[in-house]
PyMOL commands that place a pseudoatom at each C-alpha (Angstrom):
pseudoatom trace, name=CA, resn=UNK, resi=1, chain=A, elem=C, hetatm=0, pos=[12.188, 14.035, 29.320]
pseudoatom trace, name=CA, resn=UNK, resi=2, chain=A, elem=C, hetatm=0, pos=[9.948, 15.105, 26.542]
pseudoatom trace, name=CA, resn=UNK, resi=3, chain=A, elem=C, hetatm=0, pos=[12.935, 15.053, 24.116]
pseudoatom trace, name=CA, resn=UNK, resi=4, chain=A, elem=C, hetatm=0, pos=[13.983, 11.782, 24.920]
pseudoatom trace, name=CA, resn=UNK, resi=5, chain=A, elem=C, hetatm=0, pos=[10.726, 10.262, 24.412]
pseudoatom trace, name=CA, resn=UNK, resi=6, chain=A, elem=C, hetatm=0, pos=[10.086, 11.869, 21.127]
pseudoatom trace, name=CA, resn=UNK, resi=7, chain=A, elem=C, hetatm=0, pos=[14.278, 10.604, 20.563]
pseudoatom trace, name=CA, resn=UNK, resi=8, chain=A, elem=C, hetatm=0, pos=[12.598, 7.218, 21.487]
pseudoatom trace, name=CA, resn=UNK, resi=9, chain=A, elem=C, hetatm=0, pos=[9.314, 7.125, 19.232]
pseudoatom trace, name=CA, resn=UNK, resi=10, chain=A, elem=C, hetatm=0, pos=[11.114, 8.730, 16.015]
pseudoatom trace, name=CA, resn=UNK, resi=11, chain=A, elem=C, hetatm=0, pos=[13.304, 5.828, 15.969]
pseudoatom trace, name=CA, resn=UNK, resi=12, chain=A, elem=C, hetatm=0, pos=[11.117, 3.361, 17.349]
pseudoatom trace, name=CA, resn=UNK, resi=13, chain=A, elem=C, hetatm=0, pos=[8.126, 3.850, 15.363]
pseudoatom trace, name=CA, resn=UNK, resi=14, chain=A, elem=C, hetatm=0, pos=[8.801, 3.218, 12.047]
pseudoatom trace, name=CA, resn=UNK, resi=15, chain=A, elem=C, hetatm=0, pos=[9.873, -0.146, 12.793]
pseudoatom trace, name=CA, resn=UNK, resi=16, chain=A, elem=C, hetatm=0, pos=[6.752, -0.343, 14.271]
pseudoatom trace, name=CA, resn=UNK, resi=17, chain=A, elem=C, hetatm=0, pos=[5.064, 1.034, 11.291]
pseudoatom trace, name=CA, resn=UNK, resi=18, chain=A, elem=C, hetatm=0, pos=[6.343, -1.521, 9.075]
pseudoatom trace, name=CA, resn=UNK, resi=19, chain=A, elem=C, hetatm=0, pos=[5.557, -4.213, 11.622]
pseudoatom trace, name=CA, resn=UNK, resi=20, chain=A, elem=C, hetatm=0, pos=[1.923, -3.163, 11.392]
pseudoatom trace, name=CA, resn=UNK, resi=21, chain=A, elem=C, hetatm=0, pos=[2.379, -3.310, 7.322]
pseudoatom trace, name=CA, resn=UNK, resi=22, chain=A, elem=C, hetatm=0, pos=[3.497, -6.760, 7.547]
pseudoatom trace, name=CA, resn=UNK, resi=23, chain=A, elem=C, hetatm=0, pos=[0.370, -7.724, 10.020]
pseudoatom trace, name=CA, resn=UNK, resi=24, chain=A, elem=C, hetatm=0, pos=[-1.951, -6.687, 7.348]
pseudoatom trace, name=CA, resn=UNK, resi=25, chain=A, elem=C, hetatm=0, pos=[-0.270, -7.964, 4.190]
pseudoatom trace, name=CA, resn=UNK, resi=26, chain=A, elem=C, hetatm=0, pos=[-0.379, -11.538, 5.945]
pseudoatom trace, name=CA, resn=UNK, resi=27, chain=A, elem=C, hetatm=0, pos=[-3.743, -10.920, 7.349]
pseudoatom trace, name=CA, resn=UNK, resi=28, chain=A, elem=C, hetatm=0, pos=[-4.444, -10.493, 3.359]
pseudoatom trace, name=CA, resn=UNK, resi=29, chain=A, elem=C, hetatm=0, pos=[-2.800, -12.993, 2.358]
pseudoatom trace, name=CA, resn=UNK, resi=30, chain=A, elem=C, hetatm=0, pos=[-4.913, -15.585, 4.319]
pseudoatom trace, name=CA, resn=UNK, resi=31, chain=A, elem=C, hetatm=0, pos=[-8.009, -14.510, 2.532]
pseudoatom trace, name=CA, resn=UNK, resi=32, chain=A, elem=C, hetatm=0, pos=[-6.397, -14.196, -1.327]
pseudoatom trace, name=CA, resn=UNK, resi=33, chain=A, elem=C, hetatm=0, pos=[-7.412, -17.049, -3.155]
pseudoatom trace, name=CA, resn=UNK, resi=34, chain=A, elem=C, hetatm=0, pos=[-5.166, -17.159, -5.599]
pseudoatom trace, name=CA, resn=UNK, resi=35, chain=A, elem=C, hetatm=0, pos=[-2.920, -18.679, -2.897]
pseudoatom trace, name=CA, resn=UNK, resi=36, chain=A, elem=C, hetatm=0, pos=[-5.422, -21.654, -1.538]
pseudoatom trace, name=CA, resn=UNK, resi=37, chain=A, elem=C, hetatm=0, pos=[-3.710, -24.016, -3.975]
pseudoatom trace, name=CA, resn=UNK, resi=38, chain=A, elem=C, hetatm=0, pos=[-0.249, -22.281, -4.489]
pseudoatom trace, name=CA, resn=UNK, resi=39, chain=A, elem=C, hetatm=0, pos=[3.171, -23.949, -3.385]
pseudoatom trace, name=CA, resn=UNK, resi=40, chain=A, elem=C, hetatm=0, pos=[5.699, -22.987, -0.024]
pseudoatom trace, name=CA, resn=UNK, resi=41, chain=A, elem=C, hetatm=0, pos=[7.837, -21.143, -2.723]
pseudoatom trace, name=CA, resn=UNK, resi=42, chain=A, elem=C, hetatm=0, pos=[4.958, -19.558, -4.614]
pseudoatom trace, name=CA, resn=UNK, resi=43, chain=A, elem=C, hetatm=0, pos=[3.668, -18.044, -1.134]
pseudoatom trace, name=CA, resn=UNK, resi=44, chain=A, elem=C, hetatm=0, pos=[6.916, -16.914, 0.022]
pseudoatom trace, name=CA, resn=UNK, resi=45, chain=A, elem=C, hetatm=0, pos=[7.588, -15.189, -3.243]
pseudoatom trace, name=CA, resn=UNK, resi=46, chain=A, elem=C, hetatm=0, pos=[4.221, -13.540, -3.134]
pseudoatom trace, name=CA, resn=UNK, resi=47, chain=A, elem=C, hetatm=0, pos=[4.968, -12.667, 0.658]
pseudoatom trace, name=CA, resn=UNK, resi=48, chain=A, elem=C, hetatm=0, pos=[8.341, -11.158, -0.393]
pseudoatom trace, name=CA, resn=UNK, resi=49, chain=A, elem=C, hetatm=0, pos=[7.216, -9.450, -3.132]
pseudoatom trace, name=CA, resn=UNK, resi=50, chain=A, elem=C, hetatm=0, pos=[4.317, -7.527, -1.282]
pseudoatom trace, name=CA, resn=UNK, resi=51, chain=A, elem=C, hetatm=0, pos=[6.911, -6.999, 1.502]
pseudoatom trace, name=CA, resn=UNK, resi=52, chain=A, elem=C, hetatm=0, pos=[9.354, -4.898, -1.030]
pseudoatom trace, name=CA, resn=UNK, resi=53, chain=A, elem=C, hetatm=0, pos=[6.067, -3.235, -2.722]
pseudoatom trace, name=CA, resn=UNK, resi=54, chain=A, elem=C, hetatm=0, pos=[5.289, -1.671, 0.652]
pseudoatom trace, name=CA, resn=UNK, resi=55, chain=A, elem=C, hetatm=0, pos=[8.572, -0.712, 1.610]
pseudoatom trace, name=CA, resn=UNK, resi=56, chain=A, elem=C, hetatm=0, pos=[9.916, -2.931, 3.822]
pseudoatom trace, name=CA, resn=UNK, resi=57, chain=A, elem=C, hetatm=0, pos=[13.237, -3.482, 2.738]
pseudoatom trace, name=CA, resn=UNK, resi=58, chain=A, elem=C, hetatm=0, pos=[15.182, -5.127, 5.817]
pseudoatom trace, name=CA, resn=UNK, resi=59, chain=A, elem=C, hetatm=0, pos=[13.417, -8.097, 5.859]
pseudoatom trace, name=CA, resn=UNK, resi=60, chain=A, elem=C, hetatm=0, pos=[15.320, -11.055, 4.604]
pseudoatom trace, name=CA, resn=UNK, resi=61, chain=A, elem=C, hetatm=0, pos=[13.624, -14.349, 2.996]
pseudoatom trace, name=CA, resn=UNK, resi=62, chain=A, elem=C, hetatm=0, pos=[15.645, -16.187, 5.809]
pseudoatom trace, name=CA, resn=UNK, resi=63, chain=A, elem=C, hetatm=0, pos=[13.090, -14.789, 8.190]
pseudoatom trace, name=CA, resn=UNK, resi=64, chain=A, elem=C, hetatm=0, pos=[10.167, -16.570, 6.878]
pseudoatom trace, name=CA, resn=UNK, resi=65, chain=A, elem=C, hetatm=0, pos=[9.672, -20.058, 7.219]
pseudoatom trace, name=CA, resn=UNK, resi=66, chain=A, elem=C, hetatm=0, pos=[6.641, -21.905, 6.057]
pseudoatom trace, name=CA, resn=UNK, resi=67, chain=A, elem=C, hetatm=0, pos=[5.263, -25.175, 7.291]
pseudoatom trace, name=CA, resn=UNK, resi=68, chain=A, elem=C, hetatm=0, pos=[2.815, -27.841, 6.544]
pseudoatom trace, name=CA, resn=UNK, resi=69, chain=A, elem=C, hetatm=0, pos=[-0.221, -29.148, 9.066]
pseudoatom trace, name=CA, resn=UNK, resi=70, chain=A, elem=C, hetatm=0, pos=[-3.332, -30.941, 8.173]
pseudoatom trace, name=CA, resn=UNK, resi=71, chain=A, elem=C, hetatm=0, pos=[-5.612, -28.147, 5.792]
pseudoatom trace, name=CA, resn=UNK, resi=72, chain=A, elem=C, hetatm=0, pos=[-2.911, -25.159, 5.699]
pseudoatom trace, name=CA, resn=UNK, resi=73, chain=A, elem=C, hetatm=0, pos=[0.573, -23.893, 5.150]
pseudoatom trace, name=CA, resn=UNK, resi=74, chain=A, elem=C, hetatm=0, pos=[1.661, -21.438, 8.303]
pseudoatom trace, name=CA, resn=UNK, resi=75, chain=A, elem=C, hetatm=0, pos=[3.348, -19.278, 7.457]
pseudoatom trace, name=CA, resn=UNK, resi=76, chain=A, elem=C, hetatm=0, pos=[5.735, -17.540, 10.244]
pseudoatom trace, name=CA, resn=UNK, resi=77, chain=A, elem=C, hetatm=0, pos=[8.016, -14.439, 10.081]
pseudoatom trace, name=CA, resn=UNK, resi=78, chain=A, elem=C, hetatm=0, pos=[10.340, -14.002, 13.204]
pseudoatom trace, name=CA, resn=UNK, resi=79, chain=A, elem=C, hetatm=0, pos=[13.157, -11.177, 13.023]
pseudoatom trace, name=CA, resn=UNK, resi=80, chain=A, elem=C, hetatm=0, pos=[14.921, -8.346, 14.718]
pseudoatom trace, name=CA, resn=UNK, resi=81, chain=A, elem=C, hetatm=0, pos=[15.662, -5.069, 14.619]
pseudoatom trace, name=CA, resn=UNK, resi=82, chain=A, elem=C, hetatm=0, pos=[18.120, -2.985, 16.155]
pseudoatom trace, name=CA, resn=UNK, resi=83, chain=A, elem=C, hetatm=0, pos=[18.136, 1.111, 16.130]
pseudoatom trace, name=CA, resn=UNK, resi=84, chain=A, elem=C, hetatm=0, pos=[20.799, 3.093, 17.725]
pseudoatom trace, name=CA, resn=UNK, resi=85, chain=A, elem=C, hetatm=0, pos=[19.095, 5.570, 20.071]
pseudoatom trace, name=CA, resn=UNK, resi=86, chain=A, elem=C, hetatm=0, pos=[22.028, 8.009, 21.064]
pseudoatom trace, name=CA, resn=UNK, resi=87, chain=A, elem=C, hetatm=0, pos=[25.794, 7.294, 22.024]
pseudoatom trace, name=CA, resn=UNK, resi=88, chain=A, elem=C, hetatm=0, pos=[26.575, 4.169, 22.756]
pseudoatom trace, name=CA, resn=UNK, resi=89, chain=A, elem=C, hetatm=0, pos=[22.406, 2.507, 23.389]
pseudoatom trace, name=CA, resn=UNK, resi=90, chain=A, elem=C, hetatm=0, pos=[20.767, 0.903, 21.276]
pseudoatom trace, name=CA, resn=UNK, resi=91, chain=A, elem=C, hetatm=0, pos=[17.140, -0.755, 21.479]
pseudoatom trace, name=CA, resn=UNK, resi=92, chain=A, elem=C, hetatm=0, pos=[16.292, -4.037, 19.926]
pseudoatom trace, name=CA, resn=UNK, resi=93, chain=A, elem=C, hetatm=0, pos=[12.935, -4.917, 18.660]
pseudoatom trace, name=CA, resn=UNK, resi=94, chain=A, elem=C, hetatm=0, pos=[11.907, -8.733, 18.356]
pseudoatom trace, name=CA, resn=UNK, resi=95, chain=A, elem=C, hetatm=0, pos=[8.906, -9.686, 16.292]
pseudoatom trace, name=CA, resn=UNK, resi=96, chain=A, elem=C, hetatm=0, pos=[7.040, -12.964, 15.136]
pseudoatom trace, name=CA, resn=UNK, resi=97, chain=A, elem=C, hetatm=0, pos=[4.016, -13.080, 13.044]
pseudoatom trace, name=CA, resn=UNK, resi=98, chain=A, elem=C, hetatm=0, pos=[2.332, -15.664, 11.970]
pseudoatom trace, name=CA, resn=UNK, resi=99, chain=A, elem=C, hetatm=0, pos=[-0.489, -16.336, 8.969]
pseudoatom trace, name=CA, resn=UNK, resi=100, chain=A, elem=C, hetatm=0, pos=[-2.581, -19.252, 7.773]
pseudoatom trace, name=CA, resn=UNK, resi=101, chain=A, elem=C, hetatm=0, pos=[-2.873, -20.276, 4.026]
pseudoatom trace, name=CA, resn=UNK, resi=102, chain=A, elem=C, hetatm=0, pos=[-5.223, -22.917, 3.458]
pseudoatom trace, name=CA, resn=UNK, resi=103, chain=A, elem=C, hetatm=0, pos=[-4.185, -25.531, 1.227]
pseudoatom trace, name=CA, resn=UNK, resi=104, chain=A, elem=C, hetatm=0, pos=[-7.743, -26.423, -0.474]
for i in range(1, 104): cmd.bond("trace and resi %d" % i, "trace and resi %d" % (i + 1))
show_as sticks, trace
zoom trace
């Protein structure tokens, strides 16, 4: 039992890991003033690029999609990830994050 947990959180948890990373690089992102003002594409190239700089390097652009409201651009990154376990299982990890930019 205590192998196939361990089985379970080695391949588990750096998904996980990198889940966390992409909390706090939006979380940062919400506060970085150089993006107040900055366009969809500007943000989602400065999302993408801190993405790769941390080493996150399954996440597609296609995941992110950024929309306009009234005083901000949200921002919202929605993907999957699968990880073969042993034989023929596999577990599959959804995830959606979301971040605020504001626009002035």
């Amino acid at each position: 039992m205590v192998l196939a947990l361990g089985l379970f959180a080695l391949k588990t948890g750096t998904v996980y890991y990198e889940n966390w990373t992409l909390k706090s690089l939006l979380k940062d992102m919400e506060t970085d003033p150089k993006l107040f003002r900055a366009s969809p594409i500007t943000i989602k190239k400065s999302l993408m690029a801190r993405i790769h700089m941390n080493g996150i390097y399954d996440l597609k652009a296609e995941n992110v999609r950024i929309k306009r409201d009234d005083q901000n651009y949200l921002i919202n990154v929605k993907y999957s990830e699968s990880k073969p376990l042993a034989g023929n299982m596999t577990v599959v990890m959804d995830f959606e994050e979301t971040a605020r930019i504001p626009i002035r």
